[in-house]
C-alpha positions in Angstrom: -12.1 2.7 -19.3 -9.3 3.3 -22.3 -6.5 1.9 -21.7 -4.3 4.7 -21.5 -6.6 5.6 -18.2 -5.7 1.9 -17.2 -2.3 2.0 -17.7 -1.7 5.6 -16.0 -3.9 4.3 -13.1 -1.2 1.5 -13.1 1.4 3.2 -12.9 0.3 6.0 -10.4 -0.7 3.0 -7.4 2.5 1.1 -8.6 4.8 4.4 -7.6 2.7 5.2 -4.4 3.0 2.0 -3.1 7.1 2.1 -3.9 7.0 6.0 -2.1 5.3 4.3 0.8 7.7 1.5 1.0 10.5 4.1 0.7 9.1 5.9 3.5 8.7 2.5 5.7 12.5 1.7 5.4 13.2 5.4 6.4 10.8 5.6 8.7 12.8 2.0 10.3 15.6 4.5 11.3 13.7 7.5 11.5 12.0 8.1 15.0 8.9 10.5 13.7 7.6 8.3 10.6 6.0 5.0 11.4 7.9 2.8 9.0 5.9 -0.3 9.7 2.7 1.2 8.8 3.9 2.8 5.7 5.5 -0.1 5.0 2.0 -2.4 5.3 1.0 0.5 2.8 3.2 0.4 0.4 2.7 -3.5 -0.2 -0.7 -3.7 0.4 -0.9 -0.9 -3.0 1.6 -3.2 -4.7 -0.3 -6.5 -4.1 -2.9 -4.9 -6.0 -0.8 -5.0 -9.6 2.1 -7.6 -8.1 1.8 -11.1 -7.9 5.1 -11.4 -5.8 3.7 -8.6 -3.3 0.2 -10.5 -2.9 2.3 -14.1 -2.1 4.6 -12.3 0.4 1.5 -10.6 1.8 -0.3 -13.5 2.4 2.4 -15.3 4.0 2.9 -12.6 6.3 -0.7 -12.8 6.9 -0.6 -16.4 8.3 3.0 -16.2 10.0 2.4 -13.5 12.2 -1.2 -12.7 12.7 -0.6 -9.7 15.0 0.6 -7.7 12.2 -2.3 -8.8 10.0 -4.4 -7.1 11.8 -2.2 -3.7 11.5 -2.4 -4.4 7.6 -5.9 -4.8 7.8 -5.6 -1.0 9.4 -3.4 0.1 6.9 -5.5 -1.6 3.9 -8.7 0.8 5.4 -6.6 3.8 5.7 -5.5 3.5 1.9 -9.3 3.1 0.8 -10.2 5.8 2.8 -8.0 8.1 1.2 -8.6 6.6 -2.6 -12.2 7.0 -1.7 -11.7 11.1 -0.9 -9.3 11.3 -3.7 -11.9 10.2 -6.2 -14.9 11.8 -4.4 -12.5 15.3 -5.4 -12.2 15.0 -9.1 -15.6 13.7 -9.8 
């Protein structure tokens, strides 16, 4: 891939996963978003360019395995919908 592809691709997980952490910390206060969730999101798309993010998830991970298992949701849920976002502009 060119690198300009790279770099937009980048960029484009690196905002989501901010919008879904935006949403999390709203959804916190709000009663009809699940902020958890979208916060597991958000870092999970950000461990995937950050170093910090991927150290703080894994610490998570191994302090409090209950919510592991949440991210592991939230990790298929983002797949899933990468997977039908690519299968629509190919």
């Amino acid at each position: 891939m060119p690198a300009r592809v790279l770099n937009l691709r980048r960029l484009l997980i690196l905002s989501a996963g901010w919008l879904f952490v935006l949403l999390g910390v709203l959804g916190l206060f709000l009663p009809f978003l699940q902020g958890i969730l979208f916060l597991m999101i958000g870092f999970y798309l950000l461990s995937l360019h950050s170093a910090r993010a991927r150290l703080l998830r894994r610490r998570l991970r191994t302090r409090y395995p209950g919510v592991a298992s949440r991210l592991d949701e939230a990790k298929d849920w983002a797949e899933r919908r990468w997977s039908q976002l690519r299968g629509r502009q190919q």
